[in-house]
N, C-alpha and C positions, 0 to 999 in steps of 0.2 A: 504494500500500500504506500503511496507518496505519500510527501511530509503534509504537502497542505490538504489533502483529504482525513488524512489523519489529526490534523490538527482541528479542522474544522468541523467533523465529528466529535471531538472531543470538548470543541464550545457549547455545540448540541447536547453534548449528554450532560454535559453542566446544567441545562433547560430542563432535561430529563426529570433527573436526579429533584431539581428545584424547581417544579411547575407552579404558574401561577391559573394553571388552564389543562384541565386535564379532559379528553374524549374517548371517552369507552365505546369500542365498535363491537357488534353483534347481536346477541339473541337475545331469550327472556332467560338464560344462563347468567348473565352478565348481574344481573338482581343482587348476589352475595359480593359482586365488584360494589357494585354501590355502597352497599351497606360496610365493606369493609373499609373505604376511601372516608365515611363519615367515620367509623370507628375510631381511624387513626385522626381523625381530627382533623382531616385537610378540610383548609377554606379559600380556596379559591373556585373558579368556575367550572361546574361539573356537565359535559354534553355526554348524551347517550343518543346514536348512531347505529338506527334502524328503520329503514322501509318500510315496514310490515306493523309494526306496533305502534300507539298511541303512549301509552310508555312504559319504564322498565326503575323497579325501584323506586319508583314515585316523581323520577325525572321526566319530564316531557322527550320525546324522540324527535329528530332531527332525520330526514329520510337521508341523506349521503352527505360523505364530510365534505363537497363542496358545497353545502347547506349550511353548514358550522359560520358563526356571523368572521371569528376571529381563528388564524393560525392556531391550534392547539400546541400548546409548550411538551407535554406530554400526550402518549397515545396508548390502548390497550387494545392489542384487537385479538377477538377470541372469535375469529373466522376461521373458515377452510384456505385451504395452502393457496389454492388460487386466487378466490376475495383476498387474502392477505396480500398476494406478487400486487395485484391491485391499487387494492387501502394505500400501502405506503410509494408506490407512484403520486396517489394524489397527495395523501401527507406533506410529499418531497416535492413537490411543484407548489402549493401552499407558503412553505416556507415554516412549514411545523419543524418542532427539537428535535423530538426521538419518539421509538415507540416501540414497546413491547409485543414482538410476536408470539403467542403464544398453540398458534398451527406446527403440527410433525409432520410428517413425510416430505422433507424436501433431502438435504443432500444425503440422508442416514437410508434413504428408502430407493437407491436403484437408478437407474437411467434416467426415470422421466425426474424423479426426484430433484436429481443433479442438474437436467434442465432448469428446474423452477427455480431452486437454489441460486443460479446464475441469474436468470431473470432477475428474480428479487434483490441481487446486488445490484444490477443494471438501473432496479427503479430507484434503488434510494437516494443516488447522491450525494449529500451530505447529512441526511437524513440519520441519527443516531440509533440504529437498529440492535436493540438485543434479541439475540435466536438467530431464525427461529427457533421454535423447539426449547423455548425460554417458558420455565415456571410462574415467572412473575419478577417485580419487583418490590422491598419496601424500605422506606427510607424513612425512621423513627425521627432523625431529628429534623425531618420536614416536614411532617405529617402526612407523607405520603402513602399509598399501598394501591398499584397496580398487580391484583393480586385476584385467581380465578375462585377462590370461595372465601369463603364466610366461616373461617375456622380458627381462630384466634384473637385474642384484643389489643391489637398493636401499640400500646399505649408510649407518648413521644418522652422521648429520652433527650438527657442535653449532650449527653458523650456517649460513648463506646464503640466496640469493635466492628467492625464492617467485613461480611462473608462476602467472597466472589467465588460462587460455584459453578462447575462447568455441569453438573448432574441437579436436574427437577428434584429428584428423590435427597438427593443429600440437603437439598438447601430447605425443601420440607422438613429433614431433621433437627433446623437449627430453628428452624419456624417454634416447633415444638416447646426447647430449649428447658429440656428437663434438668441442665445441670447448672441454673441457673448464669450461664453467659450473659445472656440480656445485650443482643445486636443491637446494633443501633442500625445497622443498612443489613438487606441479604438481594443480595443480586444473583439471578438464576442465569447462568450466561447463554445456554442452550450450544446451537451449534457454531455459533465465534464468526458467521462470514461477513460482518461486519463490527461492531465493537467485540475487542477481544479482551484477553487478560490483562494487555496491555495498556489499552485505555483505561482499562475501572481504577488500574493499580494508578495512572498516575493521577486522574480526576479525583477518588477518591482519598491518593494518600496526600495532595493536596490541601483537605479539610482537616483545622485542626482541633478540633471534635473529635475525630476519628482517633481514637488513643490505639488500636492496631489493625491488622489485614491480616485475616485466615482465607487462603484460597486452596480449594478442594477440584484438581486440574486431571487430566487424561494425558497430557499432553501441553510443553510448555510454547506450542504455537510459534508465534516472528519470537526468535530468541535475541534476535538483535531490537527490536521493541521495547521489550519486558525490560532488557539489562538499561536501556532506555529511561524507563518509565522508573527502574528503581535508583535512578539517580534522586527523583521525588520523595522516595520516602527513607534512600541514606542523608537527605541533608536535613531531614526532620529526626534522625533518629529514632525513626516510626519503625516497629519489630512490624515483621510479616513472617505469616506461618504457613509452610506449604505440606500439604498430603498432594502426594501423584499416586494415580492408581496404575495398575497393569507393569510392576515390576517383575523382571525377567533374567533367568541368565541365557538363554536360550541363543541369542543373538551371538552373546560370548563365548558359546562354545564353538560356536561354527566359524568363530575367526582364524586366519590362517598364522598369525603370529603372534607370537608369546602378549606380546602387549593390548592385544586387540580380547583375549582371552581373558587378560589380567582386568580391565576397565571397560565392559559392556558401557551401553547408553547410558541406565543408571545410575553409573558413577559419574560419568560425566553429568548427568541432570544436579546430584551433590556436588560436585564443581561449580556450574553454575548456583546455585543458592547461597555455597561456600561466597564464592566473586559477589554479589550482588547482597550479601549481608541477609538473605532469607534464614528464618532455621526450616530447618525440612526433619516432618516427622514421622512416623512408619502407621497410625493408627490415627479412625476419626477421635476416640476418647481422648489421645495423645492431645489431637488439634484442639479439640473443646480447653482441655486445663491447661494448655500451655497459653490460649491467647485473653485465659483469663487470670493467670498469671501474669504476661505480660502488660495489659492494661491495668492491671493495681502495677506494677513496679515500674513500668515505662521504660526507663535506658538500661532495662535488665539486673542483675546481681551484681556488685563489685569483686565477689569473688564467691569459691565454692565450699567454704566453711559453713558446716550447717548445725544448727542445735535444734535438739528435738526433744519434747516434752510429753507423755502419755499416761496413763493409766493403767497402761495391759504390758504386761509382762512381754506376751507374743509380740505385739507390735512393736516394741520394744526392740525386739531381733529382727521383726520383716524389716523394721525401719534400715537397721543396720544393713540388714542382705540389700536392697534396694539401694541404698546410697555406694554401696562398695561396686553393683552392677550401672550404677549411671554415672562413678568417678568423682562423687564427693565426697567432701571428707567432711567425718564427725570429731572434729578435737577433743582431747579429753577437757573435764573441770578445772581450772586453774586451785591452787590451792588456798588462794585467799576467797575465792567464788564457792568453793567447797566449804572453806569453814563457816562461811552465813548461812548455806544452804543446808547445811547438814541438821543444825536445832530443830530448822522449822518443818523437817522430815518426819513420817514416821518412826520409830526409830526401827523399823527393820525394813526401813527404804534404803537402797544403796546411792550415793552419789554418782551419776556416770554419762557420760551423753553415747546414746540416748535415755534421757532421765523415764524411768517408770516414777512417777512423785508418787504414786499409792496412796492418795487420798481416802480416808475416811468418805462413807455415804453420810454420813451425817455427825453436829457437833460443831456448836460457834465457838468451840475454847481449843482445837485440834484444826490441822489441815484435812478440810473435809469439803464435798461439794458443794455443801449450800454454805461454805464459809469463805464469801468473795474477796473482803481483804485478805484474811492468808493468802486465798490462791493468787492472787493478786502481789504479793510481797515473794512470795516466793515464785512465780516466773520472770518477774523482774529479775531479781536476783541471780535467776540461771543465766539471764539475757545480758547479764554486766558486763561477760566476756569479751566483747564484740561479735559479735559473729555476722557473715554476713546473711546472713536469712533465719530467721526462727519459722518452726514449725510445731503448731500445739494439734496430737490426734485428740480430734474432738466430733461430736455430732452438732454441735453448739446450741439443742435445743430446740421448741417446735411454739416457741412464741415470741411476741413480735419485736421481743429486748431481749431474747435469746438466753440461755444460761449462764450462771455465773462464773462458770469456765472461760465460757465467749466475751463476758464483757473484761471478766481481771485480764484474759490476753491481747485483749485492744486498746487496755492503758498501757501496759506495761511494752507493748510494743511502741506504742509511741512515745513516753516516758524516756525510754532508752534510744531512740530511733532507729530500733531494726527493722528494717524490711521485714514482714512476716505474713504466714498461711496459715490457716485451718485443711487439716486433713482428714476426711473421712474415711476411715478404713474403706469401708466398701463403698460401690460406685453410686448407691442410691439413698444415702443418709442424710443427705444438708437438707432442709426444710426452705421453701421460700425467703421465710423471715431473715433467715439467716445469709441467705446468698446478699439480699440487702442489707444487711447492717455491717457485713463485710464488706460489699464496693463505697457503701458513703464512708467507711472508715477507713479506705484505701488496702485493705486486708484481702489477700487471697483467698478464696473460700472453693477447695477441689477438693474432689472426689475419687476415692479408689487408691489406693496407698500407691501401685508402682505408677501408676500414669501424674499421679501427682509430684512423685519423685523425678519421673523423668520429664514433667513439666518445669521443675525446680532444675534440672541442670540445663534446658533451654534456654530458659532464663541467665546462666549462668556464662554458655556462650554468646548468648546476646551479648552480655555488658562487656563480655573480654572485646569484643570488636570495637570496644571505645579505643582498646590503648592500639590500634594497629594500622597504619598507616592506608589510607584509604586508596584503591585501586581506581584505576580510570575503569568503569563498567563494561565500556568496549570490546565486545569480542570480533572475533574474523565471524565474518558470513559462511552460513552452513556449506559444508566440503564439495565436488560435484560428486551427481550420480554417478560412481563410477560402474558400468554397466557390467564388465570383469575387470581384474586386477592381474600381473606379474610381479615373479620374483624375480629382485636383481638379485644375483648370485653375489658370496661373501665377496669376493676380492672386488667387483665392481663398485659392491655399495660401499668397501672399506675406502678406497679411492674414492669416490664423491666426498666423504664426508673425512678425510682426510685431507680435502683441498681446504676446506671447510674450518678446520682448525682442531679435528677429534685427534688423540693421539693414541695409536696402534703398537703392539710389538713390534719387534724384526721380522720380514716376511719375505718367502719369495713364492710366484706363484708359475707353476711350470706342468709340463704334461709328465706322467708316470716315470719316463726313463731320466727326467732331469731331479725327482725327487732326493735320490742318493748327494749327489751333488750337493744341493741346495741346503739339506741337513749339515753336512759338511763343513761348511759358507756361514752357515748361524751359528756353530756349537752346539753342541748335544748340554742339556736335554733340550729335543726337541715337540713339537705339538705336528701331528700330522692330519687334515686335512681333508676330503673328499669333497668337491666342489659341484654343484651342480645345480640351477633354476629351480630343476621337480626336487630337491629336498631343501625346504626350507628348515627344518630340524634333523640336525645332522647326528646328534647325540641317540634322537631316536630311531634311527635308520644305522647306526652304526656306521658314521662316514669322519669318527672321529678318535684318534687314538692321541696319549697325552703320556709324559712324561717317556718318552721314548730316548735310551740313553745311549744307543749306539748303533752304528749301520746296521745290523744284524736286526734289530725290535723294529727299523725304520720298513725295513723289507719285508717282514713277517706283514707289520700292520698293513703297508701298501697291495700287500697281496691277499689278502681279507678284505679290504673294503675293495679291489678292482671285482671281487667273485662277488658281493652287494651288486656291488651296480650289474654285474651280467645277469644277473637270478632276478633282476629289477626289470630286465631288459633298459637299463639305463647308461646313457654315452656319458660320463661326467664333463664338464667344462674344464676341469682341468685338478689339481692338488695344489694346495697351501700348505708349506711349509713353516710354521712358525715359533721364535724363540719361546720358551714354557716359561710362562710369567707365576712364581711361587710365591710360598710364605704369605698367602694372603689372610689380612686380616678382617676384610669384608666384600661381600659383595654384593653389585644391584643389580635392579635393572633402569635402563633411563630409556625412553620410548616417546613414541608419537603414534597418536591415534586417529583419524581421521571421524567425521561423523557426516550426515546428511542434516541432521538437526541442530550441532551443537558446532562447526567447526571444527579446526584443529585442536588436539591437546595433549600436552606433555602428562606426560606421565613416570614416576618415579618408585622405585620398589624394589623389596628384597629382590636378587639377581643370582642366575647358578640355574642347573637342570631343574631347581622342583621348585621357580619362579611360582606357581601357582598354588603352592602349598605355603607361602612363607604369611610373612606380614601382609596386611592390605595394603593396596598400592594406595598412592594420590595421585590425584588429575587433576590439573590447572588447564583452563581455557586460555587460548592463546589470543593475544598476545599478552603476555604473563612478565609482570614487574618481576625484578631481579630482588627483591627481597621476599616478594612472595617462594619464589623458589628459594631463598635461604631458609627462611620459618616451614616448608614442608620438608626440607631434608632434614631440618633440627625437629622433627616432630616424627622422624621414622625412628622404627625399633632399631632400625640396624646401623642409625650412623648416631644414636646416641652417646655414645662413647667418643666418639674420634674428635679428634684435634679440631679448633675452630677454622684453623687452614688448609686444614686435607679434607673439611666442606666445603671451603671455597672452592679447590679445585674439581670438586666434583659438580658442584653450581655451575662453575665456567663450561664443564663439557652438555652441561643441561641448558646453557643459555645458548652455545653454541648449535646444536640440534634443535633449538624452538627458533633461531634463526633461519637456519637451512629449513625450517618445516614453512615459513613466511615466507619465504624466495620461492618456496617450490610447491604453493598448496594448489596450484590448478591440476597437478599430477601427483603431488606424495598421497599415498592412502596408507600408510602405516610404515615405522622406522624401529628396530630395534636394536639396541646396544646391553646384549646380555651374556658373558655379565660384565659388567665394571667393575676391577677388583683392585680395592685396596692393600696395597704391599705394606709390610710390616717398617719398612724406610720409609713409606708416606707419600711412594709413586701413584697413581691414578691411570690407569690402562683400559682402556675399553677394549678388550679380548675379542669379541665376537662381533659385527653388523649384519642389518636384514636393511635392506627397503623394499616396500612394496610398493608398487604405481599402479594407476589406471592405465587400463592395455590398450 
């Protein structure tokens, strides 16, 4: 899509979102449209837009919206796929905002679908189309709801989170909002062939009302868009939370080289949200607590020190397992925190985080439930520590000032100024009352111990992204379709990327009778070799023999792999000879990945035959700052040890290779260097190359 179509969409949907004129198109369906538009409280001008009826919901009808006296800012049209291609031609010659399709079968339904699909882009123009195939929209802090029934009381809100769903059914779920969220916008995006992810995320992260963005996607659409639009909400510091459905390894396995196996799409889609500051979470529960986490804490955690406070013994331990599984830490009691805390204990309460306090059910002279100052003196007191986030497992109660647990933890967190939650052990405990008395207190209020813990370390990477110097969002535009690919055989691609600046052993590369030779020429021990396009893994085809320490092993090996290639029926291109580089103290791998969605992308990771067994790799979308690649090699298992300069030089060969992959992305589709092995003197050798090209 061009800049100014997109732009100018995007003024439109601002009209959308803010109607002062809204025109509901259709039947005597439309009746719970009505009623839900006055629900929510909008007051501006309401047309209903039908032929057939005298009216609908107590509106008077308008027989066609070239009838309508004024442009409608907003539109609702609950027609058939064709009256819709339609509707928003006339919409878009009018000079209306935007409008809700809420008709299926267009590009999801086949051939003719696909036509009307197209059509329907053709009509709009600049006309703000959500869908089609769009559930609705509604927009609390404007009193809006273009929305097909009459199933909830959208009551207006002055802040909160804003859903951008690509799925009808998910964003019904949040309609619902049994875990007390409390949306402020839920936008049903349907089928994206006009406003996309892209638009909502930056019109919406725009408003700053909007304290976060949870979007629920299929698919991250213009990837060069989105990283776009999320320049809007990293200079607001606005968290966005992403679920993508339809993860896979399936794509990875069928890659032809180590790199492409090691980092499927998925990884790349965490790349991107890594680059763009999203957190990206695996579960809808995950998405629900984390984005209401994030709107009580805003710029996230300052760090992952947690204290926890309970009642149940158990919990006491899940709390533990949980925090040890999402990577934060429970400091022990200081010992000046333990001697205050200790008195106002049971006394067969132990001191420990996580604190079981064993309260008493009852008794105003003892720590007991219905004895608020205590509990009140004594969660202070755990909280004196610093920590950066308290958590009290509580239900907080099922009236409308919640329990005396719930209010001593809402002084005492703001007394001390901890950031702090309420956790529900299980996922359907908070009561209404209590979800509110927790957002006006600015308090977390989640549900379900592990999805609350793992919304408490979201949180936690959020905030770390204050202290890290902010990336240009820019990526390369998605790789071509490459329709097939070739292998450059080693010695070619060792030469390309050896002009390049990679640095190799000693090599010679020669036909069979010059092998003797050529060992000879390097010193023993040497690495021998079998060359050839059809094996791109040469370790598993046996075209590789290592540590060979004199003519004699040179010949044995050379005449085992020429009886490979004849049982292959395969001619090799030739043998590499090469010095045996030892004493290694690490190895990776450093790669490039090509994508049709995501661009090019470095990729880094354990290196050696069982790449695929080791650590998880990283991917950075390219074009990838030079510190970004310092902070992922310092964040692997296998180079945390080594010298802060024999990172560098392995940085140098990974900035080198994301170079060559930017000179060469209309043909590279994948590049590998496995492995790159650290010498015990603090050489740096990349041992092995692959390139792969569009053929």
């Amino acid at each position: 899509m061009d800049t100014r179509a997109r732009q100018a969409r995007r003024a439109n949907l601002r009209r959308l979102l803010k109607p002062r004129s809204v025109a509901l198109v259709g039947g005597r369906t439309l009746a719970p449209s009505v009623a839900m538009l006055r629900k929510a409280g909008f007051d501006g001008d309401i047309q209903v837009v039908n032929p057939f009826q005298r009216e609908i919901g107590g509106i008077a009808c308008v027989p066609t919206i070239a009838d309508l006296p004024d442009a409608p800012d907003a539109a609702f049209l609950s027609i058939n796929r064709k009256l819709t291609v339609e509707a928003v031609r006339t919409l878009s010659a009018r000079g209306a905002g935007g409008a809700v399709c809420f008709a299926a079968g267009f590009g999801e339904m086949g051939e003719e679908g696909t036509r009307l699909q197209a059509d329907l882009v053709a009509a709009a123009g600049d006309l703000a189309v959500a869908g089609p195939n769009s559930n609705g929209l509604l927009n609390r802090l404007d009193r809006l709801a273009l929305w097909p029934m009459d199933d909830h009381d959208p009551q207006p809100v002055e802040r909160g989170p804003a859903i951008i769903s690509q799925s009808g059914g998910i964003a019904y779920a949040f309609v619902r909002d049994r875990r007390g969220l409390a949306p402020a916008v839920i936008a049903s995006t349907g089928n994206q062939v006009l406003l996309d992810v892209a638009d909502w995320l930056a019109v919406l992260g725009e408003d700053p009302r909007v304290t976060a963005i949870g979007i629920f996607m299929e698919g991250p659409g213009d990837v060069a868009a989105v990283a776009d639009a999320a320049a809007v909400t990293r200079g607001r510091n606005l968290p966005v939370v992403v679920l993508k459905s339809g993860r896979s390894a399936l794509g990875a396995e069928m890659a032809l080289t180590h790199t492409g196996a090691l980092a499927g799409d998925d990884d790349l889609f965490d790349a991107l949200c890594d680059r763009l500051g999203f957190t990206r979470v695996r579960t809808l529960p995950q998405l629900l607590e984390t984005l209401k986490a994030l709107s009580a804490w805003g710029d996230g955690l300052k760090g992952n020190r947690m204290a926890v406070l309970t009642a149940s013994g158990a919990a006491r331990a899940l709390f533990a397992d949980a925090a040890f599984d999402h990577g934060l830490a429970l400091p022990a009691v200081s010992a000046r925190v333990a001697s205050r805390l200790r008195p106002q204990l049971p006394e067969f309460a132990h001191v420990s985080n996580p604190l079981d306090h064993n309260a008493y059910y009852t008794g105003m002279d003892v720590l007991s439930m219905e004895n608020e100052p205590a509990l009140h003196e004594c969660f202070r007191t755990m909280l004196l520590d610093g920590y950066d986030i308290g958590v009290m497992n509580t239900d907080g109660g099922d009236t409308e000032d919640g329990n005396p647990t719930l209010r001593a933890w809402i002084r005492a967190a703001h007394e001390t100024g901890t950031p702090a939650a309420i956790v529900a052990t299980m996922p359907d405990e908070l009561s209404r009352h209590v979800h509110r008395l927790c957002r006006e207190a600015g308090i977390a209020a989640l549900q379900g111990l592990d999805d609350a813990v793992a919304a408490i370390a979201a949180a936690v990477r959020h905030g770390a992204r204050r202290g890290v110097p902010r990336e240009d969002p820019s990526i390369l535009p998605p790789a071509p379709a490459f329709g097939a690919t070739r292998i450059v055989n080693e010695e070619r691609s060792k030469t390309l990327l050896e002009i390049a600046g990679v640095r190799f052993p000693k090599r010679r590369f020669v036909a069979a009778d010059g092998v003797a030779a050529a060992a000879r020429a390097i010193g023993f021990p040497v690495v021998l070799k079998g060359v050839s396009s059809n094996v791109p893994h040469k370790n598993r085809f046996g075209a590789v023999a290592v540590g060979l320490s004199d003519a004699a092993a040179v010949e044995a090996a050379l005449a085992a792999m020429a009886a490979r290639f004849a049982d292959a029926g395969i001619t090799p291109d030739g043998y590499l000879v090469e010095e045996m580089v030892t004493a290694a103290e690490a190895e990776l791998i450093l790669g490039i990945k090509s994508s049709r969605i995501y661009g090019h992308a470095l990729i880094l990771g354990r290196g050696g035959v069982d790449v695929e067994t080791g650590d998880k790799a990283v991917a950075l979308l390219l074009p990838a700052a030079r510190g970004a690649i310092d902070r992922a090699l310092a964040g692997l298992g296998v180079t945390a040890g080594l010298d802060p300069a024999i990172r560098g030089r392995i940085a140098d060969i990974a900035w080198t290779i994301a170079d060559y992959a930017l000179a060469n992305r209309a043909t590279l589709a994948a590049l590998d260097l496995n492995p790159v092995i650290v010498t015990q003197d603090g050489r740096v050798i990349a041992v092995d190359a692959l390139i792969e090209t569009g053929a």
